[in-house]
N, C-alpha and C positions, 0 to 999 in steps of 0.2 A: 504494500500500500504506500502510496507518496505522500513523503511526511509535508505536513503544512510549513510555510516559512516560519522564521524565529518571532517574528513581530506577530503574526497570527496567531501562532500559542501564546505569547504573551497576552494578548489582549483577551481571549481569552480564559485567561487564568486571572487577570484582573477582572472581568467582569463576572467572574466566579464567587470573586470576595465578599464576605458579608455585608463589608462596609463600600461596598462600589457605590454604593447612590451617593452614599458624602463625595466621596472623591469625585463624580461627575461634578456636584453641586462646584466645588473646589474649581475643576477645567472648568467648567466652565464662567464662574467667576472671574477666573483668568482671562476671559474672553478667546479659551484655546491657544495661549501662549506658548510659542514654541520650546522656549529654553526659559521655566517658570524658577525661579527662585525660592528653595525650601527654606522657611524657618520653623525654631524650635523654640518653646516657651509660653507663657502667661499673662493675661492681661488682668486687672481689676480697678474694678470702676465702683467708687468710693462715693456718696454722701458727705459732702465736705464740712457740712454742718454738723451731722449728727456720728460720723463714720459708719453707718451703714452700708453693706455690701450693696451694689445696684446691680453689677451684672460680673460674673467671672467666666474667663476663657483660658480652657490650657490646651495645648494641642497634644494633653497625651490621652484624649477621647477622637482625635481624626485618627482616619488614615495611616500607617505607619509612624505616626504619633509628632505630624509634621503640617504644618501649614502651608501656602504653595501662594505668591504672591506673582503680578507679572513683571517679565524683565526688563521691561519698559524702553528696548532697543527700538531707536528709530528706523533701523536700517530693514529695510522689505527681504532683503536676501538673507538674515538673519532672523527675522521673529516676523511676518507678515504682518498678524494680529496686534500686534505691537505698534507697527508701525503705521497700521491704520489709525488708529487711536492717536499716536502724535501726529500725524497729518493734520486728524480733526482739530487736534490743540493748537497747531499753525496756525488753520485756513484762519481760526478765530482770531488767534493773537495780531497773526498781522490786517485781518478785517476790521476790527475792533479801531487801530491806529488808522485807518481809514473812512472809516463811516459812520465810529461812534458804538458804544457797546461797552458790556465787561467794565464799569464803571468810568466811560469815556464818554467825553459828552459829543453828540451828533455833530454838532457843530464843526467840528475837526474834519469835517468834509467842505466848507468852504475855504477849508487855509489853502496856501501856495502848498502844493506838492508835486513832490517829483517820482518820477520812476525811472531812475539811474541805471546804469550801465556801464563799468570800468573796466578794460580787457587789461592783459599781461599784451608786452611788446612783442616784438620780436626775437626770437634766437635763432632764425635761420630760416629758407625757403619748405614750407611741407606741401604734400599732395592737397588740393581742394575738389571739393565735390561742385554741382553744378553744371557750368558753362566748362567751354574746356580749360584744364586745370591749371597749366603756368602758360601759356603759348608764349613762344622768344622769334623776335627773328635770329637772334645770332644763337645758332643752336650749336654753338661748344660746352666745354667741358671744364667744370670745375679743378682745382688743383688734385685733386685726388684721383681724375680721370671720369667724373658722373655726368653727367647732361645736366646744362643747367635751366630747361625748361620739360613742361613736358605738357604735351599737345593733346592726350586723351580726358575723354567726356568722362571723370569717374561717377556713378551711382551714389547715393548717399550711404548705402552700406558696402561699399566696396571697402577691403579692409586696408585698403592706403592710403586713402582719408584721413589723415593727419601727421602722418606720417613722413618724415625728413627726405628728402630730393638725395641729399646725402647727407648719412650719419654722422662722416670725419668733420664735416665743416658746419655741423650745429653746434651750438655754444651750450651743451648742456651743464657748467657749473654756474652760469647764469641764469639758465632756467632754476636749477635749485634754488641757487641763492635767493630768486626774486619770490618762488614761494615760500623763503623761511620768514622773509622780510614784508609779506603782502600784508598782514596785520597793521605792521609799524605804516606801512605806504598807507592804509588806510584813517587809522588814528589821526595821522598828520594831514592826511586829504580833508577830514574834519573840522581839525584846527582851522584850516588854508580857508576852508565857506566861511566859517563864522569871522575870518578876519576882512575876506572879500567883504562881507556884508555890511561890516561894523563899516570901512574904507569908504564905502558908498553912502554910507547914510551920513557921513561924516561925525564917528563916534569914536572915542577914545577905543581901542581895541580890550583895554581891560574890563569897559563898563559893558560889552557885550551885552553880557548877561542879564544887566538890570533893564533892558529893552524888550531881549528878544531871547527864543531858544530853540534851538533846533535839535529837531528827533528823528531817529532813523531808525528800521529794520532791513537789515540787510543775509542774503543768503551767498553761497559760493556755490558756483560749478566750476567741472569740469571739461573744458571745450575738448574737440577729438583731437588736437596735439597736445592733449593732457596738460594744460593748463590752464590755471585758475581764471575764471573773470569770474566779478561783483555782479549783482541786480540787488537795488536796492533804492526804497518808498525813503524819500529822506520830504520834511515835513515842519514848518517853519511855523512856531506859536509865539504867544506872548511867554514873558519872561516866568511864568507861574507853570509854564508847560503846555498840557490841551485844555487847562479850565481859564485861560487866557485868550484873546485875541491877541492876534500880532500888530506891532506899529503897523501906523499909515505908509510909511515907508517900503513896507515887507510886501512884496509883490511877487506874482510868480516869475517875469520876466528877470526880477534883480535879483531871484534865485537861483534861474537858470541860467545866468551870466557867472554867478559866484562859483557855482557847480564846475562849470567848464574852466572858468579861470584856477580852481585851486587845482582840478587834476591834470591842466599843463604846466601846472608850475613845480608841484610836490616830487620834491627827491629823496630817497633815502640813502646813503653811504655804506655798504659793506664792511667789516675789520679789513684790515689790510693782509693779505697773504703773499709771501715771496713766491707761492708757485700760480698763483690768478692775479693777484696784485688788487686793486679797489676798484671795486663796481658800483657804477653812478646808477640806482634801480626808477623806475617810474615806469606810471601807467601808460598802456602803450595806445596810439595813434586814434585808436577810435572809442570814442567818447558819445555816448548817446544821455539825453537827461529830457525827457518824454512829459510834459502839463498833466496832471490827471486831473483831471473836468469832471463835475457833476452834471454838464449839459449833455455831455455822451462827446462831446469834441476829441477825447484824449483815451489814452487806456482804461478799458473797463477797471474799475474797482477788485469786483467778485473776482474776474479774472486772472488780476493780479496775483491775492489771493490764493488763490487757487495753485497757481503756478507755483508761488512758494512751497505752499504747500506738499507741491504734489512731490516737488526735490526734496528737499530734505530729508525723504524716506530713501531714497536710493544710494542704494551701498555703493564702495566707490568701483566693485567690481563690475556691477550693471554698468558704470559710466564709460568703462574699459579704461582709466586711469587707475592704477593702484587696486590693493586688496583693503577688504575689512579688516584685516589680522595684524595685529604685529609682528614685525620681521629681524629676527634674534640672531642671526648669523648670515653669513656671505650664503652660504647652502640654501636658506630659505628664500632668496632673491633667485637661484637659478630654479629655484622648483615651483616658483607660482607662477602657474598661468596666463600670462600680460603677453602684450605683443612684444617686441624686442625695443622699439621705440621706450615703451613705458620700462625693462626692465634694466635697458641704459640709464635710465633718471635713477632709479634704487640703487643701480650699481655708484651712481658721480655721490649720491646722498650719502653710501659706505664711506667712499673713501676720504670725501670732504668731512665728514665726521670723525673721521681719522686724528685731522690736524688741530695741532692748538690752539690755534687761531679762530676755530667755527665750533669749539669745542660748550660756548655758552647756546647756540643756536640746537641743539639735542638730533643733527642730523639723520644716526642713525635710529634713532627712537621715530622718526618721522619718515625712516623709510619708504613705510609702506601709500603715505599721501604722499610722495614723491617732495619731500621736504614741508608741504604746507601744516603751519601748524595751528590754524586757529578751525576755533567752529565752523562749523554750516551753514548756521545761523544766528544771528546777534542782533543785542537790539539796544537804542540807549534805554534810561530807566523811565523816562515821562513817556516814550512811544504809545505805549499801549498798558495792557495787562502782563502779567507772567505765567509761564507753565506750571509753577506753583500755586498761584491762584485758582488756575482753569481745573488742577486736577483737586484743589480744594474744595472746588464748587460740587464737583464730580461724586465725592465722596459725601457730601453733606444730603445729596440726594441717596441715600445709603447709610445712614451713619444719621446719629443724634442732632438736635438743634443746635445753634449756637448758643442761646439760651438754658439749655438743660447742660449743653456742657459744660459753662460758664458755673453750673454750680456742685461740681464733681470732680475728684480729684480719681487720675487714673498712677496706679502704680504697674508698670509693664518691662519686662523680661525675655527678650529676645536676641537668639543667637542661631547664627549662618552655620545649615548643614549640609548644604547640597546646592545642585543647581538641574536643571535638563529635566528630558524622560528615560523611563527605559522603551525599548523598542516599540510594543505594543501601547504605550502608553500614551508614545508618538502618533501612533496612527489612531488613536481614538481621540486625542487631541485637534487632530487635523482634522478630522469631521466634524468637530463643536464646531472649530472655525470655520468653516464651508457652510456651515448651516446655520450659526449666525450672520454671516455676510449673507445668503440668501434672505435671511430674513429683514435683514437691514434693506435691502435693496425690492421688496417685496412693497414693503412701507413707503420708499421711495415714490415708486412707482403708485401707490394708491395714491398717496398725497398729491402726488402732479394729474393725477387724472382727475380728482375730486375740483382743484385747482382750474383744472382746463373748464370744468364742467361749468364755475362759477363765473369762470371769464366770458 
C-alpha cells in the first residue's frame, strides 16, 4: 500500500488530538500565519481597587501547553497572511496622511502635497526594456572588448533587463556605497526642502519650524538594475503639524520648486579609501515630484495608497534584487539564487566590508539588500498615525475597553519557545489562510454589489 506523505500523517495525527478545536481556534486567530511565534506563560488580570482576580490565563491548558501569536512579517514570500494584514496597516497609514482619518483631521487633503520620486544615478550602461534598448550609431566596443550599444526590442520580462552592457566597466563599489548612504542622501534631501522653503518665504532658516512643517511617508524599491529609488507623499502643514494650516506662503508650486531644488543640490561624501578613494553620492538625473489634487487633476489618493501599500509586502526576492535572508559567509552569496548582476553587488558589499575604512557602514551584514540599509518604509512622526496605533485599534476590537482596562492591573509572564509548524500543521494552516482570504474577498465582492445596487 502507498504510504501517504509526511505532512498528510501529520495533519492527521493533529487532527486526531483531543485538543485540535483549540488549536484550530489558535491558526486560526493567527489568521493562518505561516511561521507563528510560540509563547509560554500566564496572564492575570487584577481589580486594582479591590485585588480581585478578573480573568486568569496560562497556557498550560492549550495545546502543547503553548500559545501561538503571528509573526507579523511583512514580506508575502515569507508569511503571506502576514503580510496581508501589514498591507492593510499601510494602505491606512499612508491614506490617513492623505485624506484624513486615524485621528487626522480631513482637512490634510487641501494642503500642498506631493508625490515624489528620487532615482539612484548612474553606475554604468544596462539593458532596457521597451523601444529598442541602447541603439549607437558608433557601434564599437568598450575597453574590455563589449558592444557599446545594443539594438534589440527586449520584453519586459526578458531577463537582461537590467542588467550591465558590460560587467568590467560598471562601477559596482559605487552602487554599494550609494545604497549604504541612501538614508543619509535622504535625511539631508529633507533638510535641503525645508531650507528651500524657509529661502523663499524669506525666513531665518532656524525659525522654520515656528511657520511651517513638513511630513513625509516614504517607501523604497527596487528598480530591475537593482537599485534603490524613493516614492514618497511628502506634505506641507502648519507648524502644529496636520491640526495646523500652512502659511499663506506654502503653496504647492513653492513646494515643488523646493523639492526639485534640494534633490539637485544634496551631496553626500563617502570615508575616504586608498583602494576607491571618495565618492561624491547624489540623487540621480530624474526627479519627478507629481501635485496630488483633490479635483482629480493629479494622482489618485487611494491609489497612491494602494501602491505603497501593495510594496512593502514584497520580499526582496520577488523584486529579483537581493534575498530575504541574511548572508553569513562568502558561500552563502555563491548559493543564492540572484542573477549574477545582483550576486556581483553581494560579492563588492563582502569585500568593501572587508576594509577599515566602510567598517562603521555594516556592509556585510547588509549583504543581502545589496548594501541598503534603511526600511521600506518611513515616515516623519506628525505624517499620519502609527502601526502601533493601527494594531492597537485592532486589538481593542478583541480585547477589553479602555475604560475597564484603565481600572485593572495585569500581572503577565511570558517567554519564547519556539517558532514555525511542523509539516502537517503547515498544511492545515495554509487552508485557514485560503479560506479566510476567500472569505475576505467574498465580503468584498457583496459590498461593491450592494454598493452598485445603491448607485
Amino acid at each position: 500500500m502507498r504510504q501517504l506523505p509526511e505532512a498528510d500523517r501529520d495533519a492527521i495525527r493533529i487532527a486526531q488530538d483531543p485538543q485540535f478545536t483549540r488549536w484550530l481556534d489558535q491558526i486560526t486567530a493567527t489568521g493562518g500565519c505561516a511561521h507563528p511565534v510560540h509563547l509560554s506563560g500566564a496572564t492575570t488580570t487584577l481589580d486594582s481597587s479591590t485585588g480581585e482576580i478578573i480573568q486568569h490565563y496560562d497556557t498550560r491548558n492549550e495545546p502543547g501547553e503553548r500559545l501561538l501569536i503571528r509573526c507579523r512579517n511583512r514580506r508575502s514570500t515569507v508569511c503571506a497572511p502576514c503580510s496581508r494584514l501589514h498591507a492593510g496597516d499601510t494602505y491606512h497609514l499612508v491614506r490617513a496622511g492623505l485624506l484624513g482619518g486615524k485621528n487626522i483631521p480631513t482637512t490634510v487633503r487641501d494642503r500642498p502635497r506631493l508625490f515624489v520620486t528620487l532615482t539612484a544615478p548612474s553606475f554604468g550602461p544596462v539593458h532596457r526594456d521597451g523601444d529598442r534598448c541602447r541603439p549607437r550609431r558608433d557601434r564599437g566596443r568598450c575597453e574590455h572588448g563589449r558592444p557599446l550599444g545594443c539594438g534589440a526590442v527586449h520584453d519586459t520580462t526578458d531577463p537582461l533587463v537590467g542588467q550591465p552592457l558590460c560587467t568590467d566597466c560598471y562601477d559596482y563599489p559605487a552602487h554599494v556605497l550609494w545604497h549604504a548612504h541612501a538614508g543619509k542622501l535622504w535625511d539631508r534631501f529633507v533638510i535641503g526642502v525645508r531650507r528651500q522653503l524657509a529661502t523663499a518665504a524669506s525666513l531665518v532658516q532656524s525659525r522654520f519650524a515656528d511657520h511651517a512643517r513638513l511630513s513625509f511617508a516614504r517607501v523604497a524599491e527596487y528598480q530591475k538594475r537593482a537599485a534603490v529609488h524613493v516614492h514618497a507623499v511628502v506634505r506641507l502643514d502648519g507648524p502644529n503639524g496636520p491640526d495646523d494650516q500652512p502659511p499663506t506662503w506654502g503653496t504647492t508650486d513653492l513646494l515643488t520648486d523646493a523639492v526639485r531644488a534640494s534633490a539637485r543640490r544634496v551631496r553626500v561624501r563617502t570615508p575616504h579609501s586608498p583602494a576607491i578613494g571618495e565618492l561624491d553620492l547624489r540623487w540621480g538625473a530624474q526627479i519627478d515630484a507629481r501635485p496630488l489634487r483633490t479635483d482629480g487633476l493629479g494622482p489618485d489618493d487611494e491609489a497612491v495608497a494602494a501602491y505603497v501599500a501593495k510594496y512593502v509586502t514584497k520580499g526582496a526576492s520577488e523584486t529579483g534584487a537581493g534575498t530575504d535572508h541574511r548572508l553569513t559567509t562568502w558561500g552563502d552569496i555563491e548559493a543564492v539564487p540572484v542573477t549574477d548582476h545582483v550576486r556581483a553587488l553581494m560579492r563588492t558589499c563582502w569585500r568593501l566590508g572587508g576594509l577599515p575604512e566602510y567598517e562603521p557602514l555594516h556592509l556585510r551584514a547588509w549583504a543581502h539588500t545589496l548594501g541598503y540599509r534603511g526600511h521600506i518604509l518611513t515616515k516623519s512622526r506628525a505624517y499620519s498615525t502609527t502601526y502601533a496605533a493601527l494594531r492597537a485599534d485592532r486589538a481593542a476590537h478583541v480585547g477589553v475597553g479602555q475604560e475597564a482596562a484603565s481600572a485593572t492591573v495585569t500581572d503577565a509572564h511570558w517567554r519564547y519557545v519556539g517558532s514555525g509548524h511542523s509539516p502537517g500543521a503547515a498544511l492545515i494552516a495554509a487552508g485557514v489562510a485560503d479560506d479566510l482570504t476567500r472569505n475576505r474577498e467574498a465580503v468584498r465582492d457583496e459590498v461593491g454589489r450592494k454598493q452598485g445596487r445603491q448607485d
